[in-house]
N, C-alpha and C positions, 0 to 999 in steps of 0.2 A: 504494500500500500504506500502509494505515495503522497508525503503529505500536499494538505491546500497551504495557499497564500494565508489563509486566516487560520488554520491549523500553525503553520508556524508565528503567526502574530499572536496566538493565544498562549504556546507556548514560552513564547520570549517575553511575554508581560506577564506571566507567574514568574519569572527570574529578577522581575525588578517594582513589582507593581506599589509595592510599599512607600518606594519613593517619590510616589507623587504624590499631588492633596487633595485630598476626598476621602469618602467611603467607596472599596474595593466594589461594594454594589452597584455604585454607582457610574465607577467608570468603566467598569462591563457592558454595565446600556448606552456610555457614550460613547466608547470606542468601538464596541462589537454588534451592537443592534439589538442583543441577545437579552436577555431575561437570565438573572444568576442561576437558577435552578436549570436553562438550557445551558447555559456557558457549563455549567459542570458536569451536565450529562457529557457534553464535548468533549472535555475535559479526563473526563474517566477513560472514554473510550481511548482515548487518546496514550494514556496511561500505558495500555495493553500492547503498544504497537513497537515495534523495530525501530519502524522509521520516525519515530519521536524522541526514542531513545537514543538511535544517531544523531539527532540534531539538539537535542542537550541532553544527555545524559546525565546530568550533576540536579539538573531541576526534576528530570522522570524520577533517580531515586531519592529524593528526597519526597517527592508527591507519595511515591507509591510507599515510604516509608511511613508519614501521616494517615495515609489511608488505612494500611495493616495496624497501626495503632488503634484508629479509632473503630474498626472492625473489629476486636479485640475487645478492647472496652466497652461495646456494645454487649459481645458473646458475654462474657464475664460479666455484666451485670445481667444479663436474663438468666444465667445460672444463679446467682445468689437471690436473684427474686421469687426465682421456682423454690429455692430451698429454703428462702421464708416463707413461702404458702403452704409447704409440707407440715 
């Protein structure tokens, strides 16, 4: 797969988006057109692929490293919720 024009502009602005001024939600609708909850579907997908991890590899695993965290910490708290309800 090879990436879009806006595949790599979404990925090059998770490598620096912090330093500019707003909220992250908001300059996803101004630069991307996108709705944060599509930009992140985008996003994921994105995650999965080769050719994004060729073109920054240092921003894929740090993403896909936050992700397995917070996958984690989801799994692990519906365990400890089942076994408060036991």
């Amino acid at each position: 797969m090879d990436l879009t024009e806006r595949d790599r502009a979404i990925l090059d602005f998770e490598s620096s988006w912090w330093a500019e001024a707003g909220p992250k939600e908001q300059l996803i609708r101004d630069r991307f057109e996108l709705s944060a909850t599509r930009y992140y579907q985008i996003l994921n997908e994105l995650l999965e692929t080769d050719a994004a991890y060729e073109h920054n590899p240092l921003v894929i695993r740090r993403l896909r490293r936050l992700r397995d965290r917070r996958r984690r910490a989801r799994h692990e708290g519906y365990q400890a919720s089942d076994r408060a309800s036991e």
